[in-house]
Structures are given as C-alpha cells and as structure tokens.
C-alpha positions as CSV (number, residue, x, y, z in Angstrom):
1,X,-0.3,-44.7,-34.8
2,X,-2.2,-42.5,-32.3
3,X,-3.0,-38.9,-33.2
4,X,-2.1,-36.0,-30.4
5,X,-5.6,-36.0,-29.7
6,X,-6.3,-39.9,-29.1
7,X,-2.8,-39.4,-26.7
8,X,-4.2,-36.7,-24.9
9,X,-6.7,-39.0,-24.2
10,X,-5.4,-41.8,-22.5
11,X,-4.0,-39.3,-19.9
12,X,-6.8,-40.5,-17.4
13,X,-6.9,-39.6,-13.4
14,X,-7.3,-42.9,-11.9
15,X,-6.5,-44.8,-14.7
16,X,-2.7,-43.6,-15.9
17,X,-1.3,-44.6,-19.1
18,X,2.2,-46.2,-18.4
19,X,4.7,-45.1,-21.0
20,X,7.9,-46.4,-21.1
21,X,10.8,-44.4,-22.6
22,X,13.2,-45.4,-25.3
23,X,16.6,-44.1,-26.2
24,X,16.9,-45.5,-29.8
25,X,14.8,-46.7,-32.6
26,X,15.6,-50.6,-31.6
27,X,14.2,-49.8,-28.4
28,X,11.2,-48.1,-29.6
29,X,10.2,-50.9,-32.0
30,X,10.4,-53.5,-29.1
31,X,8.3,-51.5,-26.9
32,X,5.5,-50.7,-29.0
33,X,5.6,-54.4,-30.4
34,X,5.4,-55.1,-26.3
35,X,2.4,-53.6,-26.5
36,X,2.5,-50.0,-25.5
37,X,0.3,-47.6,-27.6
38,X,2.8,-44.9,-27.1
39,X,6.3,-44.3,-25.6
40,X,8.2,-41.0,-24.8
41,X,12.3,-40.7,-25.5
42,X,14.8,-40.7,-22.3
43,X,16.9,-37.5,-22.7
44,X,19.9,-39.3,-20.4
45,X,20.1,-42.1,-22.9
46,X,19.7,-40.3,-26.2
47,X,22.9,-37.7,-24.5
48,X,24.7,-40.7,-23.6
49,X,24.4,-42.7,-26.9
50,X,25.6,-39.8,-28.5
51,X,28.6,-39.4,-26.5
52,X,27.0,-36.0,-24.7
53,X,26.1,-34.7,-21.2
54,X,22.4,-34.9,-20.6
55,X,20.6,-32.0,-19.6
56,X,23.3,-29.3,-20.7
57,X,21.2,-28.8,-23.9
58,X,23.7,-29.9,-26.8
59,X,21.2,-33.3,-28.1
60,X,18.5,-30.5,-30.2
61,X,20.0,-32.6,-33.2
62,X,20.3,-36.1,-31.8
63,X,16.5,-35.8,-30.0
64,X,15.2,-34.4,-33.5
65,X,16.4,-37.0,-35.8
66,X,15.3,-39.8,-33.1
67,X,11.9,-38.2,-33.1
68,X,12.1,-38.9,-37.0
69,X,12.7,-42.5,-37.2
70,X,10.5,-43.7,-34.8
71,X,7.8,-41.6,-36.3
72,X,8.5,-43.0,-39.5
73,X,8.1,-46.0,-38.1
74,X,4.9,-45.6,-37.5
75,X,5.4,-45.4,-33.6
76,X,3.4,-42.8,-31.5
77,X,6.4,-41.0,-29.5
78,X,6.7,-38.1,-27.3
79,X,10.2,-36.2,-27.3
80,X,11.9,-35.0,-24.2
81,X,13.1,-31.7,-25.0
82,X,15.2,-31.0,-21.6
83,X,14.7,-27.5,-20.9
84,X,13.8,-26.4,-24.8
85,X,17.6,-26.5,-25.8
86,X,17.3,-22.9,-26.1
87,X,17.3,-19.5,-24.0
88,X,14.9,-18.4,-26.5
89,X,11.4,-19.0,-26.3
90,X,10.6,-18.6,-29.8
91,X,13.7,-20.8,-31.0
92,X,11.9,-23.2,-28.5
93,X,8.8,-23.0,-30.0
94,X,10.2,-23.6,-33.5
95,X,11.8,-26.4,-32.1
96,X,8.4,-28.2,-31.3
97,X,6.4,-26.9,-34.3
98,X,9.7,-29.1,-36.1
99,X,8.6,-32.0,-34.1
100,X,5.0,-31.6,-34.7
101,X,5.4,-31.4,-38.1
102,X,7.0,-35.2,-37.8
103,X,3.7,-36.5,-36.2
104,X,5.1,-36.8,-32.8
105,X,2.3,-36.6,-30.2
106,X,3.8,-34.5,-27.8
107,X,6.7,-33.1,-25.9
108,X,8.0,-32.6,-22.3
109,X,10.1,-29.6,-21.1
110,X,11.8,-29.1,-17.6
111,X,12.1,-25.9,-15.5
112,X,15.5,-26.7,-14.3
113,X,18.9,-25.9,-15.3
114,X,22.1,-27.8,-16.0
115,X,23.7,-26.7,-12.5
116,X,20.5,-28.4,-10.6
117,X,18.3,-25.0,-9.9
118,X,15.2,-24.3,-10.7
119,X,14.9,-21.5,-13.7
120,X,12.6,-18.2,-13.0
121,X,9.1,-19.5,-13.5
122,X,8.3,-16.5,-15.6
123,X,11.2,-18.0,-18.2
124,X,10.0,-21.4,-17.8
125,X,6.3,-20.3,-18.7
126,X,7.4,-18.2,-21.6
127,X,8.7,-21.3,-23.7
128,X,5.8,-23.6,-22.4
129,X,3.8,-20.4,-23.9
130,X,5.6,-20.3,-27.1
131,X,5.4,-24.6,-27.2
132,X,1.2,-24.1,-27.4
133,X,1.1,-21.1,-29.8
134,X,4.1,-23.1,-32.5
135,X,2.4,-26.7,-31.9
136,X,-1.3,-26.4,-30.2
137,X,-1.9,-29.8,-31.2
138,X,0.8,-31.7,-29.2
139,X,0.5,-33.3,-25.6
140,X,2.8,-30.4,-23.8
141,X,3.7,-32.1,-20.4
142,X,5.4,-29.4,-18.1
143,X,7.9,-30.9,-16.1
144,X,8.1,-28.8,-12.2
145,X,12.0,-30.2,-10.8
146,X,11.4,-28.8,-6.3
147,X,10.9,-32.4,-5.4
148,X,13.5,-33.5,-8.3
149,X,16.2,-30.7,-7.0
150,X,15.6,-30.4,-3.5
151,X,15.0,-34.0,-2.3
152,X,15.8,-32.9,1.4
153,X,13.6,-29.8,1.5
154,X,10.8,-28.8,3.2
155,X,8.0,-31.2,1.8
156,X,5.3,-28.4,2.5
157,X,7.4,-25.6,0.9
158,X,8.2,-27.9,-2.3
159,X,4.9,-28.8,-2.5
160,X,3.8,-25.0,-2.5
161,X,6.4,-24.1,-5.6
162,X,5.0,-27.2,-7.6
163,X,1.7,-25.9,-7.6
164,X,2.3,-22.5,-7.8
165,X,4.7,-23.3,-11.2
166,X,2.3,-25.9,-12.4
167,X,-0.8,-23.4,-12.6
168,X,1.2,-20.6,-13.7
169,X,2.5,-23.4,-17.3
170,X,-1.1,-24.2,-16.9
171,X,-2.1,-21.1,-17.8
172,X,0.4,-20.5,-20.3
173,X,-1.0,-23.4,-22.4
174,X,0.6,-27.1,-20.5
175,X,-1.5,-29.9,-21.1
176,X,-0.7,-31.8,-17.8
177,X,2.1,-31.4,-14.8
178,X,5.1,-33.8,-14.8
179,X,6.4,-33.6,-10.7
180,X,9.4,-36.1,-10.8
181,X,11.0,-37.7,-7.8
182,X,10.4,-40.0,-5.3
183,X,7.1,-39.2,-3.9
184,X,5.0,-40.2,-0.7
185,X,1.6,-41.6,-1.4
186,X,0.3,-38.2,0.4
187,X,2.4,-36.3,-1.4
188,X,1.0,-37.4,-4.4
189,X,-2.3,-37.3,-3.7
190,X,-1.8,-33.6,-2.5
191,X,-0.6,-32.8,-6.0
192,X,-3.5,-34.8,-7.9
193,X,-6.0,-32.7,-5.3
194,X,-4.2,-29.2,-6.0
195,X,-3.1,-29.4,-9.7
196,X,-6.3,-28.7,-11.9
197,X,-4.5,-31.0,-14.9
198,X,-3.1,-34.6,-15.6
199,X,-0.5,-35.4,-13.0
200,X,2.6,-37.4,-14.3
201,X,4.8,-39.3,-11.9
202,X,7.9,-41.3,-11.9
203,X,7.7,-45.0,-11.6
204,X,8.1,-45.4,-7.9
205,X,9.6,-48.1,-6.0
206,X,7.9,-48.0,-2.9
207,X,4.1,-47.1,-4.6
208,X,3.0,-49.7,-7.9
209,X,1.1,-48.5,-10.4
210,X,-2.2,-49.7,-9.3
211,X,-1.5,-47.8,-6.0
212,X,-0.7,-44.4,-8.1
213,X,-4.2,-45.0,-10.3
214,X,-5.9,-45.5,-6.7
215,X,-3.9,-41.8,-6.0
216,X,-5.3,-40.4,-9.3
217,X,-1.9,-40.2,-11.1
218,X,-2.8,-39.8,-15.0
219,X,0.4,-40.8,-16.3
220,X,3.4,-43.4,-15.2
221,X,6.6,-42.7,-17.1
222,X,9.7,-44.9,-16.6
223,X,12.2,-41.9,-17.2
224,X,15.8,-43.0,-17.9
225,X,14.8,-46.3,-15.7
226,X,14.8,-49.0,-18.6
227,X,18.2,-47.4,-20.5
228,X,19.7,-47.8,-17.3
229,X,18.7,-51.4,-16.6
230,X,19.4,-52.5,-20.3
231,X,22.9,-51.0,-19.5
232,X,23.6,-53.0,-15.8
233,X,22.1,-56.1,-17.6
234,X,24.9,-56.0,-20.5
235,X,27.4,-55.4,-17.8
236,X,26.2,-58.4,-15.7
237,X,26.1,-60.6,-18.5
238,X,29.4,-59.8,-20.2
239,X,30.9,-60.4,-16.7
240,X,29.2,-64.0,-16.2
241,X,30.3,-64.8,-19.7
242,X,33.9,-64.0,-18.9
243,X,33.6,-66.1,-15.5
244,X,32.3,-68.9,-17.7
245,X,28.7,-69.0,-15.3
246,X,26.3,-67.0,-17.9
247,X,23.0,-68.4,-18.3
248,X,20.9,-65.6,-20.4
249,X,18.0,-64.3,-17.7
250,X,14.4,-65.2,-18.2
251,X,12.6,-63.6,-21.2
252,X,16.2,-63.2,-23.2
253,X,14.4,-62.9,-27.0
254,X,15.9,-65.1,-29.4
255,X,17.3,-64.4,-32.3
256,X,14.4,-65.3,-34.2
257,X,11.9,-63.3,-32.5
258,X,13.7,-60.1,-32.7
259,X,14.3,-60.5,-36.8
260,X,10.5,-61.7,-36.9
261,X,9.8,-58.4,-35.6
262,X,7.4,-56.1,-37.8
C-alpha cells in the first residue's frame, strides 16, 4: 500500500494521477485490483448508501468506518470529508488525525455549504489549518466550489476567487487545489499557471485525460461519476431483463473472476 508520501508523489503537473472513487469496500477492491495505486471515497455515494443527504454533513460515521475497511484491506484511499463535518476547526482536525491514524493517505475538504454558497474563506482556511497541524503527513487536497457553485458566472471573476481561496488554504498548510466543474481547456490552464500547487480537476467530457496532462493538471478524479454509472447500469439491466432483451454489456465479470479476487 502507498504511504502519504509516495501519494504525494504521484501528484505530477503534466502527468496527473487518475483516481477513481469508490463508495464501498466491493468497489474499492475492484478498483485497485483494476489497477489503480490509489482511489479516493465519493461522499454522494457513501450518503446515499447510507440512506443520508450528501453534503449536509451527517456521514462523519459512515466515511470513517469506510476509511477503515479499505485500509485494512490494504488499499491506499483518500477520504472525502465534505466540508469537515464540523463548524469546528479543531473537531475537524481531530477528525483527520482519526483518519491518519488508519493509514489513509489523505483527505479532501470543500469550502461550500449545504445551501450551495461558498463559506468565508477565513473559515474554510481555519479547518484546512487545523487538518495540517492534527495530520501533517496526509495529502490535504483543498477543494475551491466558484466554478462548482456559480456555473453561469463571470468566468474572470470565478477565476479570481479560486485563486485568491486556493493561495490563501495554501498557506494555511493544503497540499494541492481541487477546482471542480466543467472547465474550458483555458480555464484550466489559467488555474495550473496561477495556482503555485497540484491542480485537481474533474473528469471532463469535452477535455481527455491526455489533453488535461498536456494542460498540466496533476490530478484526474472521477468524483461521484462511477457510483452514478454503476447505478444507471443496474437500472438498465433490470429493465432489459424484465423486457426479456438483456444481454449483460461487454466486460460484465463473471462469477468466477470476482470470487477469484484477492
């Protein structure tokens, strides 16, 4: 399993490290027998398989015990944390120290709040602060929401508030600058020129992964993108089945190979 510090490492401007995110164990396990070094958790599918609203902050227990049994499993992770699950920056702090203490290799937090705005930066910097000082070894990827909020606003004015929050959880201890949303290829490459860190993007539709690397992205992460796909699959398939036209798609494992699995 990779330490924080071989993690940190694979966080490469021009050559981005594409990590997938899980929502259960199961998933986990298939993706890092898929071949992905490490994988990060998908907050929306870890709410949702416990029955709870993603992004209100009520999953601290659900995310934690994840983050235990795919580190046990000898799986490099990194936990989404939301916005901290707590007002308090030290409670956040504890939080990740917890996590640390698993072997997880790092975490993500968000500077946005259940209604959809963005928190005071000063706020937002304090439990990024309080994340470094609990857990100095982890991966802390500060996630900026004015592209992921505002998707009709004023691309130089967003631009300006990314930057201006990203240096500001730079300096309060982030290890790299997590700017969902869908993003031009100038856009992007504004934020890799003005963002003195590793710059981690959504998967985008319109811009591949080589294309992002050629941008100097550092990081690729699916989001809640695969959870979401696993779900419209099932639904497809239990429909076809019930039309009596279901043929399982192309790369369907067998049974075999997903007992087989180590």
């Amino acid at each position: 399993m990779l330490s924080p510090a071989e993690f940190h490492a694979l966080h490469r401007r021009g050559a981005p490290i594409v990590l997938p995110n899980a929502w259960d164990l199961a998933s986990a396990r298939w993706l890092r027998a898929a071949g992905h070094a490490a994988i990060g958790t998908t907050s929306l599918g870890v709410a949702f398989d416990a029955g709870k609203c993603d992004g209100d902050g009520e999953t601290a227990d659900d995310t934690f015990e994840l983050a235990r049994r795919i580190s046990r499993a000898g799986i490099a992770v990194t936990v989404d944390l939301e916005a901290g699950f707590a007002d308090d920056p030290d409670e956040v702090g504890r939080f990740a120290g917890r996590l640390a203490r698993l072997g997880v290799v790092g975490v993500n937090i968000e500077d946005s709040d259940a209604s959809g705005r963005l928190v005071d930066v000063g706020d937002a910097a304090a439990k990024v602060a309080a994340i470094a000082a609990a857990a100095p070894g982890l991966y802390l990827n500060a996630r900026t929401d004015a592209f992921w909020i505002d998707g009709d606003g004023d691309g130089a004015e967003r631009h300006a508030e990314t930057v201006s929050r990203a240096r500001q959880y730079l300096e309060a201890g982030a290890s790299g600058i997590f700017v969902p949303g869908v993003l031009s290829p100038p856009a992007v490459s504004a934020l890799v020129r003005d963002i003195p860190a590793p710059l981690n993007v959504l998967v985008q539709g319109a811009i591949g992964v080589p294309q992002l690397a050629r941008l100097g992205v550092a990081r690729v992460s699916t989001g809640s993108l695969l959870f979401r796909m696993a779900l419209g699959t099932i639904s497809a398939a239990a429909h076809e089945i019930a039309r009596g036209t279901f043929a399982p798609i192309p790369g369907t494992p067998s049974y075999d190979e997903v007992t087989g699995l180590d």
